[in-house]
Rosetta silent file (secondary structure, phi, psi, omega in degrees, C-alpha in Angstrom):
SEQUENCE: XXXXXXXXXXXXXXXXXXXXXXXXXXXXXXXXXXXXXXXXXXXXXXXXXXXXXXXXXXXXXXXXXXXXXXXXXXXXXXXXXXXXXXXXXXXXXXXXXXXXXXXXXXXXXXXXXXXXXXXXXXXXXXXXXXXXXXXXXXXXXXXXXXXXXXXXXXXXXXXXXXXXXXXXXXXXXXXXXXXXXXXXXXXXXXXXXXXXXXXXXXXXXXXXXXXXXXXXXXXXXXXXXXXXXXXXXXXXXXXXXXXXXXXXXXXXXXXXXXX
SCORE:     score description
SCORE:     0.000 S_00000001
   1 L     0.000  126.588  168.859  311.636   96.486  251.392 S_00000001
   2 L   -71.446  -31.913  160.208  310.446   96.233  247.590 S_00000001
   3 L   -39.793  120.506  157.442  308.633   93.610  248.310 S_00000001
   4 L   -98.514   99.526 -115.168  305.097   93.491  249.143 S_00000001
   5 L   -41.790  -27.683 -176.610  302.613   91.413  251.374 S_00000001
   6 L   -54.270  -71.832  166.262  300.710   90.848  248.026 S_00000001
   7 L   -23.578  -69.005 -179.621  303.858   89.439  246.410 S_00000001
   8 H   -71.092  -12.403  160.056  305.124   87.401  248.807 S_00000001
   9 H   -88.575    5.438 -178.010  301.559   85.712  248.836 S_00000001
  10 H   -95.082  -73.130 -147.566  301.138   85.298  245.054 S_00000001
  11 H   -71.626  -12.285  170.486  304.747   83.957  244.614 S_00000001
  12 H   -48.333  -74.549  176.734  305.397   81.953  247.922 S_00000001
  13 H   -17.576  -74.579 -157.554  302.562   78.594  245.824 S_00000001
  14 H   -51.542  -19.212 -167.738  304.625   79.606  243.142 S_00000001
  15 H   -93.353  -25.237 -165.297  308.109   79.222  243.979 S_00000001
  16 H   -76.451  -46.067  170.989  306.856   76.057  246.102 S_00000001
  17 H   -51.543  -54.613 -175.515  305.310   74.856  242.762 S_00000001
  18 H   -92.622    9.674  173.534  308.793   75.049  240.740 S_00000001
  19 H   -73.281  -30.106  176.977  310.734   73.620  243.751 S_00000001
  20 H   -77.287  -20.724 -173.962  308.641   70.446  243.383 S_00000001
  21 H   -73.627  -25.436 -168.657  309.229   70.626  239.463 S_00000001
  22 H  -101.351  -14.127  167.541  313.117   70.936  239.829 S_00000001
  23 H   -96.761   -5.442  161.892  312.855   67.888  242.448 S_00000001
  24 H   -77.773  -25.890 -176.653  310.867   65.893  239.833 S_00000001
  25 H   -70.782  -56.919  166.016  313.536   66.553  237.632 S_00000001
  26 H   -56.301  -55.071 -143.199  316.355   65.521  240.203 S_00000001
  27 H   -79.824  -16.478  156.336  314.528   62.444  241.219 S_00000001
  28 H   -15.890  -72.819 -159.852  314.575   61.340  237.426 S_00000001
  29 H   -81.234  -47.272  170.018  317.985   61.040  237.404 S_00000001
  30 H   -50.777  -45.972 -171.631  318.110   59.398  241.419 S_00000001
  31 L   -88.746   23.154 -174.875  315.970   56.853  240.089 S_00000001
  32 L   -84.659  132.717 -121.070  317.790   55.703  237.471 S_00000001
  33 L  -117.115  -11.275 -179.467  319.063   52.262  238.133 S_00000001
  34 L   -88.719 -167.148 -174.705  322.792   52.835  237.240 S_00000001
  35 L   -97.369  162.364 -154.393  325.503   54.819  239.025 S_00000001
  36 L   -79.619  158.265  115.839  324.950   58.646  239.263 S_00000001
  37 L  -109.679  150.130 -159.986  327.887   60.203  237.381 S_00000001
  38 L   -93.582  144.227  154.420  330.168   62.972  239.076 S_00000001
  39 E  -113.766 -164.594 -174.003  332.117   65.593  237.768 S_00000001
  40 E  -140.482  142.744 -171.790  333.979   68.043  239.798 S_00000001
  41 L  -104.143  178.979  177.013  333.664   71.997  239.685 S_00000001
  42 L   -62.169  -59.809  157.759  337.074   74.017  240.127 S_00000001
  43 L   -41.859  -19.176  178.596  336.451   73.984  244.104 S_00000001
  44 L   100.986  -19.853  170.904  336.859   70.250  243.756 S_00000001
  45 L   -60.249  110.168  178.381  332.591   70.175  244.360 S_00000001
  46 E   -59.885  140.042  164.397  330.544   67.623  243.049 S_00000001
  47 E  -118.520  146.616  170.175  328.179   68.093  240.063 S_00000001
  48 L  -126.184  171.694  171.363  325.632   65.820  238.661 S_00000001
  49 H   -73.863  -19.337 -171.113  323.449   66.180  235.595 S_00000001
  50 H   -93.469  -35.335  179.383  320.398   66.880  238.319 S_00000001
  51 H   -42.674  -40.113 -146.933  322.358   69.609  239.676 S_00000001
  52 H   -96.864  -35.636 -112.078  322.614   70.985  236.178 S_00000001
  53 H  -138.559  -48.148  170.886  318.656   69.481  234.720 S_00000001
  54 H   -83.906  -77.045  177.448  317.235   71.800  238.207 S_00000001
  55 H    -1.023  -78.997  179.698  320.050   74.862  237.659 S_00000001
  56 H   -32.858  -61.083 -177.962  317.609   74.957  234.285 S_00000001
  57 H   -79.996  -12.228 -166.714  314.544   74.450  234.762 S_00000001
  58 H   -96.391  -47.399 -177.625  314.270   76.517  238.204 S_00000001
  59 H   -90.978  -23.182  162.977  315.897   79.700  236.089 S_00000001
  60 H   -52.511  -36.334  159.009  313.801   79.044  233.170 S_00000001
  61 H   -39.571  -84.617 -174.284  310.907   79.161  235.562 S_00000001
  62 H   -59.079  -52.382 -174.144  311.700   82.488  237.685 S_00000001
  63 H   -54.408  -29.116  163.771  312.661   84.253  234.592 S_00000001
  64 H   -71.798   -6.849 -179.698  308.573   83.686  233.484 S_00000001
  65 H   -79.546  -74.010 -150.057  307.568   84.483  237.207 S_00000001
  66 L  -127.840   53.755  176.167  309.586   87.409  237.492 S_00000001
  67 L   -29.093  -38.730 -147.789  311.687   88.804  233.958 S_00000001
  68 L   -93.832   -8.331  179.351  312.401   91.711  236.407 S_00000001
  69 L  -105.106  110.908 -163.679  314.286   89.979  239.297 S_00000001
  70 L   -73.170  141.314  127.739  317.692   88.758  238.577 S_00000001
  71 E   -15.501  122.657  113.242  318.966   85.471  239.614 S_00000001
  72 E  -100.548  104.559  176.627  322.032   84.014  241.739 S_00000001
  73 E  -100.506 -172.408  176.653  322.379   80.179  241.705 S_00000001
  74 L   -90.689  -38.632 -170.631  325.174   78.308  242.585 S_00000001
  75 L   -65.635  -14.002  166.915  325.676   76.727  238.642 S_00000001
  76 L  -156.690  102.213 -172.416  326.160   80.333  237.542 S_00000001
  77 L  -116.971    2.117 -177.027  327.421   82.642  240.481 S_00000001
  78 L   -95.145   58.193 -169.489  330.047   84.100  238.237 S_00000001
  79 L   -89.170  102.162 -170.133  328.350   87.066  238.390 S_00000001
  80 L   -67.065  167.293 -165.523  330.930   90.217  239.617 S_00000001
  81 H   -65.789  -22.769 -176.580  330.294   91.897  242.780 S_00000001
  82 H   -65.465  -41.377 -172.170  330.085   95.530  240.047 S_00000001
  83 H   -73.616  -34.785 -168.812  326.997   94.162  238.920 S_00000001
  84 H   -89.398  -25.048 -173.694  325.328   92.168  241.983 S_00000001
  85 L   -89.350   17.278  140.556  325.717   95.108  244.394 S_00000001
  86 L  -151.230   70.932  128.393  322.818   97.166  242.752 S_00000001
  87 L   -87.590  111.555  166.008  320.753   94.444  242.657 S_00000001
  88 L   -49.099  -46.739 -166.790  317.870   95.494  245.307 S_00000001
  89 E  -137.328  148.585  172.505  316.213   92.436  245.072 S_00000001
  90 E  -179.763  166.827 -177.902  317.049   89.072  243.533 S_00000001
  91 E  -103.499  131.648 -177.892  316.383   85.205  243.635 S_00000001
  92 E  -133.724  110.806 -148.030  318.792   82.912  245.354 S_00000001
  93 E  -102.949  123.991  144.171  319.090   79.168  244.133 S_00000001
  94 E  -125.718  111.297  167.854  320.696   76.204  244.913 S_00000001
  95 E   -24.400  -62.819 -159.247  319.481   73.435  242.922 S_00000001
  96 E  -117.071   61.500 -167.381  320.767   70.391  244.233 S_00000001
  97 E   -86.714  123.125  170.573  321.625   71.405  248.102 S_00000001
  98 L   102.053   52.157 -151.464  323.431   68.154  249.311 S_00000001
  99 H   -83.029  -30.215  173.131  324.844   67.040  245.961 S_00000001
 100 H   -50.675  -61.397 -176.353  326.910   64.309  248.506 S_00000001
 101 H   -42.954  -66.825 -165.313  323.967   62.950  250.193 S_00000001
 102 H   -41.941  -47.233 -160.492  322.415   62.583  246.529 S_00000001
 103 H   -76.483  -30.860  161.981  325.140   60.718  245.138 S_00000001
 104 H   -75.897  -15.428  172.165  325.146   58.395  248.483 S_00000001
 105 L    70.366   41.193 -172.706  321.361   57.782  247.686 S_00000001
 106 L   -98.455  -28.797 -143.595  320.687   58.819  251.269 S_00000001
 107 L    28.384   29.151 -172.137  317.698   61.175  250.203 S_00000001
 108 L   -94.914   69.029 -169.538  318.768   63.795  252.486 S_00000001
 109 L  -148.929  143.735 -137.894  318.962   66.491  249.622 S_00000001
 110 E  -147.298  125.756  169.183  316.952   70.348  249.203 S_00000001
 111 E   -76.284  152.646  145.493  315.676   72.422  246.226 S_00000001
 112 E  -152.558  145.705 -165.533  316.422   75.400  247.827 S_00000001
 113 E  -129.134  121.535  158.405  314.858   79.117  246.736 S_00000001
 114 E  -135.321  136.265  175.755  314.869   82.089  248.208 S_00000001
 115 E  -116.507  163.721 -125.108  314.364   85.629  247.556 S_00000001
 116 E  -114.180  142.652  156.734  316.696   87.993  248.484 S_00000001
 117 E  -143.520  139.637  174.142  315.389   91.902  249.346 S_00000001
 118 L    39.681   27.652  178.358  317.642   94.626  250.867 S_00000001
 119 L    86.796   -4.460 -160.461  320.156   92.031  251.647 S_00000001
 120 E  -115.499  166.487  160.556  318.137   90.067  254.057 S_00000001
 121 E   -78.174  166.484 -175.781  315.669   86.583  252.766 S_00000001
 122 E  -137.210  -44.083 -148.828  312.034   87.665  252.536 S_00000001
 123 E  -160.647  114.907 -168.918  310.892   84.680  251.352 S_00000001
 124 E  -163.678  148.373 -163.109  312.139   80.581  250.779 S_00000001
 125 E  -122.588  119.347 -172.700  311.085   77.458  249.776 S_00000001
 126 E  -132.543  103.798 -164.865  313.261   74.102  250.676 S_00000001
 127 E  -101.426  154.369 -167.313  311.700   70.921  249.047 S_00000001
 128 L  -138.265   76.419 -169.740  313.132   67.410  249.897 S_00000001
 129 H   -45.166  -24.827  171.814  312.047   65.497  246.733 S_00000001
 130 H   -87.166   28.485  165.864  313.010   61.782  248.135 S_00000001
 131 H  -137.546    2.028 -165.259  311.461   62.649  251.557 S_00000001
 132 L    17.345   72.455  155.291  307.977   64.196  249.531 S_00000001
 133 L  -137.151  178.114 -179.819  308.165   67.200  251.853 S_00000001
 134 E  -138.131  104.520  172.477  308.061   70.845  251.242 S_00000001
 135 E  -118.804  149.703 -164.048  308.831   73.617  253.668 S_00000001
 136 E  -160.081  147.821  171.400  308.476   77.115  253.038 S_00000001
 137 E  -157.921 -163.128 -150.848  307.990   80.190  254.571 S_00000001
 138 E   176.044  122.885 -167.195  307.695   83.931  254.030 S_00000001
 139 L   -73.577  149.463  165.827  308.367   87.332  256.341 S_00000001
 140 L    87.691    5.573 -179.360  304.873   88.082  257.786 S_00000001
 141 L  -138.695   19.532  177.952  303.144   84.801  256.823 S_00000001
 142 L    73.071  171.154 -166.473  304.752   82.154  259.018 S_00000001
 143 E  -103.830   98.383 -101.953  306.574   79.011  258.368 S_00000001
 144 E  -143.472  128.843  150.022  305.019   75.918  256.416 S_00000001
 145 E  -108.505  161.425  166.842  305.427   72.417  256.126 S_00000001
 146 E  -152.487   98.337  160.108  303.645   70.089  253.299 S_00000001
 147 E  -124.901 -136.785  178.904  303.877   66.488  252.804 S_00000001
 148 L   -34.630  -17.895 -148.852  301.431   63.480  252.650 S_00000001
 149 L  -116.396  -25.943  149.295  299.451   64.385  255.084 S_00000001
 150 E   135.221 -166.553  178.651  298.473   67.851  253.485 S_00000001
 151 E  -108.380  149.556  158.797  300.243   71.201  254.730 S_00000001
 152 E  -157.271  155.819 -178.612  300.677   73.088  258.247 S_00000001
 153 E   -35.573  143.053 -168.566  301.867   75.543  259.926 S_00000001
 154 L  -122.738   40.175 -101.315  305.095   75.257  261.768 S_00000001
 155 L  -135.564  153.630 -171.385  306.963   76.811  264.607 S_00000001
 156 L   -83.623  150.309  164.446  310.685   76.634  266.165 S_00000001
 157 L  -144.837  145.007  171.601  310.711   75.846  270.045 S_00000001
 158 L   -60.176  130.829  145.902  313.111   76.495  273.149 S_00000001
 159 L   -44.680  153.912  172.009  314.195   73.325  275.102 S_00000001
 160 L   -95.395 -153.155 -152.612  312.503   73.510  278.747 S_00000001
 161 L   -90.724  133.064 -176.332  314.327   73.272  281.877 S_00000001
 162 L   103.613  -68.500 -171.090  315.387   69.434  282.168 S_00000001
 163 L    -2.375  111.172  152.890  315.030   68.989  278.319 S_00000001
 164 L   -37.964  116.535  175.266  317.432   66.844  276.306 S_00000001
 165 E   -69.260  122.269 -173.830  318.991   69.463  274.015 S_00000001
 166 E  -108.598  165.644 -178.952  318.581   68.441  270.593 S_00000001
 167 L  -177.995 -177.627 -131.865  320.489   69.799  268.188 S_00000001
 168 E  -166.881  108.630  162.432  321.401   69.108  264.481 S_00000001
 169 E  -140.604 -166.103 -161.675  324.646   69.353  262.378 S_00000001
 170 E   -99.270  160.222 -156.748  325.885   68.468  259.336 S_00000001
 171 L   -87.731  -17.267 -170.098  326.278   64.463  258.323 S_00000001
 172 L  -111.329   15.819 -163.907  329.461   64.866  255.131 S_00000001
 173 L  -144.486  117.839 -152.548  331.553   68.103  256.895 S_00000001
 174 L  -113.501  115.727  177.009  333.048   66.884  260.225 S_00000001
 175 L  -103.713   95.789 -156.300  333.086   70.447  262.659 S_00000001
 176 L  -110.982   33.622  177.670  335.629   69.251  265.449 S_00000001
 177 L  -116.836   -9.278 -165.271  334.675   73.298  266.849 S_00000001
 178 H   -77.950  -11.169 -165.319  330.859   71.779  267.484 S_00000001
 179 H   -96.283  -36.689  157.362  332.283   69.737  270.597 S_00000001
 180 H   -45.714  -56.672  169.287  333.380   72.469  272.751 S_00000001
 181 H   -62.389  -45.319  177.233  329.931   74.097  272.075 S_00000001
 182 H   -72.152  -14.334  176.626  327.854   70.947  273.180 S_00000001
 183 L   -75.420  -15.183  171.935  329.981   70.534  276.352 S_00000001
 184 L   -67.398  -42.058 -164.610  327.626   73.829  277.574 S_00000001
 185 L  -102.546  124.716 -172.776  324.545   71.808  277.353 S_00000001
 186 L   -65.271  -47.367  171.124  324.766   68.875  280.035 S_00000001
 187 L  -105.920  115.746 -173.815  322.096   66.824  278.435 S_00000001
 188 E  -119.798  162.064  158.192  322.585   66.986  274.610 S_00000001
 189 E  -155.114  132.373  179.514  321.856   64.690  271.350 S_00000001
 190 L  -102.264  142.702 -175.557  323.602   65.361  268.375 S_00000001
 191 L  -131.303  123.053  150.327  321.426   64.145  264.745 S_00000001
 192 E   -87.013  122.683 -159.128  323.606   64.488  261.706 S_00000001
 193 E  -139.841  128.569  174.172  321.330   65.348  258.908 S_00000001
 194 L   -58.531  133.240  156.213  322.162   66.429  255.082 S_00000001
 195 L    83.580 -161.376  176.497  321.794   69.219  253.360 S_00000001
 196 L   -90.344   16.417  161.726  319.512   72.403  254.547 S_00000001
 197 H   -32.013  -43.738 -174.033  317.313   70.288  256.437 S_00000001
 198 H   -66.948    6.546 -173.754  318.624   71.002  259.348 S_00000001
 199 H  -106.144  -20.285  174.958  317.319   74.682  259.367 S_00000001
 200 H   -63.917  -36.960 -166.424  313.746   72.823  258.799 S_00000001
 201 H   -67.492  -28.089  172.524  314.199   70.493  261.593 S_00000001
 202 H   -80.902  -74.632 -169.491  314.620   73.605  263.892 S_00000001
 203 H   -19.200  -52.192  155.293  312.005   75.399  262.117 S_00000001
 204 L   -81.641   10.745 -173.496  309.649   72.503  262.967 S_00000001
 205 L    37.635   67.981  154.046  310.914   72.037  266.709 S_00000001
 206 L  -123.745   26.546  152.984  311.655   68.596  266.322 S_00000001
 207 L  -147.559  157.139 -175.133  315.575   70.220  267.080 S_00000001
 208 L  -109.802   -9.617 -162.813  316.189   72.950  269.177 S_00000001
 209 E  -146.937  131.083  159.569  319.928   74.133  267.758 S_00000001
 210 E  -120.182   96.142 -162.065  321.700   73.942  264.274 S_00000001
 211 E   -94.317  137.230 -169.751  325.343   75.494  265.303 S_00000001
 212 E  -117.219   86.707  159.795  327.244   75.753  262.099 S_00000001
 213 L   -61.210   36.801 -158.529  331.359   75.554  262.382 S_00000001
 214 L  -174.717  150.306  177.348  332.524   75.091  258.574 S_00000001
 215 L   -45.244  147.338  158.983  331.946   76.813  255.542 S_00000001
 216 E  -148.625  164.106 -170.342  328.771   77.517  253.569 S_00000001
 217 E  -121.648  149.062  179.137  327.725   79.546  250.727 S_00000001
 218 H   -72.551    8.788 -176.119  324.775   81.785  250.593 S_00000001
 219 H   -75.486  -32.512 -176.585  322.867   79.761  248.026 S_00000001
 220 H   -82.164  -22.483 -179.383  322.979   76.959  250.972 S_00000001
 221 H  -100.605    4.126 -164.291  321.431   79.392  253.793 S_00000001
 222 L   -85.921  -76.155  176.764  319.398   81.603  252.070 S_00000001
 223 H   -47.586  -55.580  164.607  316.311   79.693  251.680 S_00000001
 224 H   -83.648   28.662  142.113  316.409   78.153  255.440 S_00000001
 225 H   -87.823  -24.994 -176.837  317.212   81.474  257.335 S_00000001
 226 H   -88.481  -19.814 -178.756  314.164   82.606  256.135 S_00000001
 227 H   -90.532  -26.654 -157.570  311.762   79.652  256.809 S_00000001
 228 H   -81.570  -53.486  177.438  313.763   79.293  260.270 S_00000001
 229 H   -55.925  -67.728  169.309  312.883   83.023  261.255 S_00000001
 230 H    -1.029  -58.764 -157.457  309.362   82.746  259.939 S_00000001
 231 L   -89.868   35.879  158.992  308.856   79.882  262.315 S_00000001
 232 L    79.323   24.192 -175.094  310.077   82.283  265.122 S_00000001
 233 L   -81.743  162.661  129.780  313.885   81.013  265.032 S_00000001
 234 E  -136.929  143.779 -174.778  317.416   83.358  264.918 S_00000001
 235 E  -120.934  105.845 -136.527  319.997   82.996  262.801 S_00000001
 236 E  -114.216   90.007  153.491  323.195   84.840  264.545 S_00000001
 237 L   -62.153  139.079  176.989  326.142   85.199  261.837 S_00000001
 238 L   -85.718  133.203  162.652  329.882   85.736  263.169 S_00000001
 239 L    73.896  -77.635 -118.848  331.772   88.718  261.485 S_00000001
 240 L   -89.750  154.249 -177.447  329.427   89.861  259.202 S_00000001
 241 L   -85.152  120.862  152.817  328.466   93.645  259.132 S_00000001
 242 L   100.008 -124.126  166.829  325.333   95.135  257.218 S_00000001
 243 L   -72.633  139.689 -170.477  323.151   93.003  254.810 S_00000001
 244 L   -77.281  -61.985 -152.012  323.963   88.910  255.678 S_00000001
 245 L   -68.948   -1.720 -167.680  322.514   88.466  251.826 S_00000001
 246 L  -136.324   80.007 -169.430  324.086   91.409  249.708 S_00000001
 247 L  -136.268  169.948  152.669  328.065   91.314  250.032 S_00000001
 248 L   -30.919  -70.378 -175.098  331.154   90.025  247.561 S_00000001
 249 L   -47.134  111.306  156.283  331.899   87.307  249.833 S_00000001
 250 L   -90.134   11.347 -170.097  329.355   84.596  249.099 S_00000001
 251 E   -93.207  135.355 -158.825  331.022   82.686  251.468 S_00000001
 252 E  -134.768  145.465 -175.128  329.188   82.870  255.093 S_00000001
 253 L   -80.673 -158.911  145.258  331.056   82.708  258.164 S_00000001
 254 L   -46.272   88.004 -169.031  329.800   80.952  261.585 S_00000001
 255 E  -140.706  178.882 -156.187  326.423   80.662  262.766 S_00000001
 256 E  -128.885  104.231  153.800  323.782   79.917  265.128 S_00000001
 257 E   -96.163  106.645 -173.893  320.235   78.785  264.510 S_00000001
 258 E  -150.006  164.546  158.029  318.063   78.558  267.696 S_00000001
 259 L   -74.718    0.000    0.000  315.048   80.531  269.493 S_00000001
């Protein structure tokens, strides 16, 4: 790892610091009293102007943190695979995770930051500007929450024996493969929740399982596998081989977040 304990304890404030600046930035634009407007990316994927107004300001940001660590966001991922596969290290954004929620005015929507080392997260920050929380975490320094109330420490927990299984999937992408998997656990509750919250909600053991059946990209998991582990979590990919974080594909398979 290039990283070092020093590092990840200067720039963990910092990254938490421009996640709240790129969700002051969204929340501009949220609070505006007229309707959001949508475009569409090539995938068919909504964009907003806050999508675009954090994309900015979050890489305008990192490049004064860190000149020396390159970037992948999702607003400019058209990076080729000759170039990103000797990157060592690099920062991995999504602005706006949960551009659906936003545009429903639900306020279930995630800065999310992470950085990337040797393929794996090191280090991620997932702020939930309409919900004024912050969670973040960092390998070797624990898992964080911060909202009104000031910040603490966090940790994922196992159901006990008896337990209502809680678990956590996602509220706009309908998984018809999650119902076979909840038929294991006799007493279950399913929470549909937006965006990468749900790797927080395990992260803070107020869920015990986030099982993921449907596509994601690694800009959306990057930032919660690393706050999830932190807080003594695993996050168990299907097919992939080697580094989860340093491949072609950005496209992420199946997976499992639990203790």
């Amino acid at each position: 790892m290039l990283t070092t304990p020093a590092e990840l304890s200067q720039w963990l404030p910092q990254i938490r610091r421009i996640s709240i600046a790129a969700g002051d930035a969204i929340l501009a634009i949220y609070n505006q009293p007229q309707a959001i407007d949508v475009q569409h990316k090539a995938d068919d994927s909504p964009l907003t102007a806050a999508d675009l107004a954090a994309h900015q300001l979050i890489m305008r940001e990192l490049q004064l943190l860190t000149p020396e660590i390159p970037v992948l966001s999702e607003e400019a991922a058209d990076i080729p695979w000759s170039e990103r596969q000797h990157w060592q290290r690099f920062w991995l954004v999504d602005p706006l995770d949960g551009t659906k929620e936003f545009i429903k005015r639900n306020g279930e929507f995630t800065v999310n930051i992470a950085l990337i080392d040797g393929g794996e997260p090191v280090l991620g920050v997932i702020h939930a500007p309409a919900l004024s929380k912050t969670y973040s975490g960092a390998q070797g320094l624990g898992a964080f929450v911060a909202d009104n109330n000031g910040e603490r420490a966090i940790q994922a927990t196992a159901p006990k024996a008896g337990e209502t299984v809680r678990l956590v999937g996602s509220k706009s992408h309908y998984q018809p493969e999650v119902e076979p998997y909840l038929a294991q656990f006799p007493l279950h509750e399913l929470v549909a929740v937006g965006s990468s919250l749900k790797f927080c909600l395990v992260a803070e053991g107020a869920a015990h399982i986030y099982p993921r059946f449907g596509p994601t990209m690694l800009w959306d998991t990057g930032a919660g596998h690393i706050i999830a582990t932190a807080a003594g979590a695993s996050v168990v990919y299907d097919g992939i081989e080697g580094p989860a974080y340093q491949r072609e594909n950005l496209r992420n398979g199946n997976f499992v977040v639990r203790v």
